[in-house]
C-alpha positions in Angstrom: 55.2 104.9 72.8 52.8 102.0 73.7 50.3 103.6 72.2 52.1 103.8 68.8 53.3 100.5 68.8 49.7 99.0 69.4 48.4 100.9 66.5 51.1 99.8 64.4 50.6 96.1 65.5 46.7 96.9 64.3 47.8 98.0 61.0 49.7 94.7 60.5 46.9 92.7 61.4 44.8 94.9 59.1 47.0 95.1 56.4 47.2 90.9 56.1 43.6 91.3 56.4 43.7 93.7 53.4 46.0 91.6 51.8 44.3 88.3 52.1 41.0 90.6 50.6 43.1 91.0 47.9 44.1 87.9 46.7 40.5 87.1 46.6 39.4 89.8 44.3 42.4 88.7 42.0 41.6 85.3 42.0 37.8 85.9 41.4 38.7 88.6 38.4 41.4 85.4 36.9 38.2 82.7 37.4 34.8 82.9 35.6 32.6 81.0 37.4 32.5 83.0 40.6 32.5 86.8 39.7 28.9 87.1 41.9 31.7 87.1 44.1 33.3 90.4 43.9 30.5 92.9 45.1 31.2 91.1 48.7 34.8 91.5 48.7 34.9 94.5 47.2 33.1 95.9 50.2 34.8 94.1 52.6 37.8 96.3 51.1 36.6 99.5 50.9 35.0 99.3 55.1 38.7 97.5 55.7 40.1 100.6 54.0 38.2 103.0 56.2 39.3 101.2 59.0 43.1 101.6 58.0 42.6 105.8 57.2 41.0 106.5 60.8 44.0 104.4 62.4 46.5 106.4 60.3 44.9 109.3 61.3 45.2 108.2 65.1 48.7 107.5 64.5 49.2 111.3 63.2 47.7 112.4 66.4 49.8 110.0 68.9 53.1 110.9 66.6 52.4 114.8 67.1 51.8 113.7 70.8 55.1 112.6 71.5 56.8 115.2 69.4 58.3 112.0 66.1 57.7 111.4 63.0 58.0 108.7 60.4 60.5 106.7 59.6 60.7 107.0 63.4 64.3 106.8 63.8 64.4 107.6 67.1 63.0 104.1 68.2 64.5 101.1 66.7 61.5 98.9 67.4 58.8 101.7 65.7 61.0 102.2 63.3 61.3 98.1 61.6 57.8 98.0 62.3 56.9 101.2 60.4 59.4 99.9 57.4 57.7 96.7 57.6 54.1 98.4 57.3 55.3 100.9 54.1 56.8 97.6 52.4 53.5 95.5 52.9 51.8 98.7 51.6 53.5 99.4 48.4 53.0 95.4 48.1 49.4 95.8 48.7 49.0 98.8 46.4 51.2 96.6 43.3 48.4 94.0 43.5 45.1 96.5 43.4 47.1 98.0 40.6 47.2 94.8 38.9 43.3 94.2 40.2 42.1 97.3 38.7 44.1 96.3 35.1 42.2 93.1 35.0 38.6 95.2 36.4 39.3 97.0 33.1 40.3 94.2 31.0 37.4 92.8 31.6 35.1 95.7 31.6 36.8 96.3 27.8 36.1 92.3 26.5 32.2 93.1 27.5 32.2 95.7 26.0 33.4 94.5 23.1 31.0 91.3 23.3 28.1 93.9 23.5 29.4 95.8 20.6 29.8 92.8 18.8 26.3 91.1 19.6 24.6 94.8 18.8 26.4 94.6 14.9 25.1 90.7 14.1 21.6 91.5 15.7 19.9 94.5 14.1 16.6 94.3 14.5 14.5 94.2 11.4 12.2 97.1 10.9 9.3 96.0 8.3 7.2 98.6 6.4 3.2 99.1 6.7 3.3 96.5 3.7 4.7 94.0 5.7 7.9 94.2 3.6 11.3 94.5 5.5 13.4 97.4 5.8 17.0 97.5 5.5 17.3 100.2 7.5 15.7 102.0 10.3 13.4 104.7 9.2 13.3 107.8 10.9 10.2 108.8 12.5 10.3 112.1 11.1 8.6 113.0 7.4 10.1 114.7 5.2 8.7 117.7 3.6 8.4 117.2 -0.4 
């Protein structure tokens, strides 16, 4: 049971760690002047989130080992930490909702910027005479 309880105090650590990851992205998604930002954390969350899978998976193993299972009722102590690792998780999991809301947000406002900057800034086409088109010619002839 040693085991279990080390790799649930690892997950706690890793999980703050997560969390703290997190709050970054949010606050650089909120703020404008530091969104060069984002590629760093957002790697430092997706190799933080590797980490967590491969110590879930070790926690499978060691569970199976010992014959339990989660909510681990049989153990008091494994059992508040293993409550206190599935609250911080649906936590965690809110607030990358709420990241990946304001990832599109954003993502819809530049798109909307390019659409916009595209519709006042038509490029002019001019004609062999040196006379401007209106609109874009095709470069296929038509047959007469």
């Amino acid at each position: 049971m040693l085991e279990l309880d080390n790799i649930f105090n690892n997950v706690t650590v890793m999980l703050q760690s997560l969390s703290d990851i997190l709050e970054s992205e949010q606050q650089i998604l909120i703020g404008t002047n530091t969104i060069s930002q984002l590629n760093d954390v957002i790697n430092q969350k997706s190799q933080l989130l590797i980490e967590l899978k491969l110590l879930d998976e070790k926690r499978l193993k060691v569970s199976a080992r010992y014959n339990i299972q989660s909510p681990y009722s049989e153990n008091p102590e494994l059992a508040l930490k293993w409550q206190a690792i599935t609250n911080t998780t649906q936590r965690l999991a809110q607030i990358n909702r709420d990241n990946g809301i304001l990832i599109q947000n954003r993502m819809n406002m530049t798109q909307q910027s390019i659409d916009y900057l595209k519709s006042i800034n038509n490029p002019a086409v001019y004609t062999y005479h040196g006379y401007q088109q209106p609109e874009t010619i095709s470069s296929k002839r038509a047959k007469v």
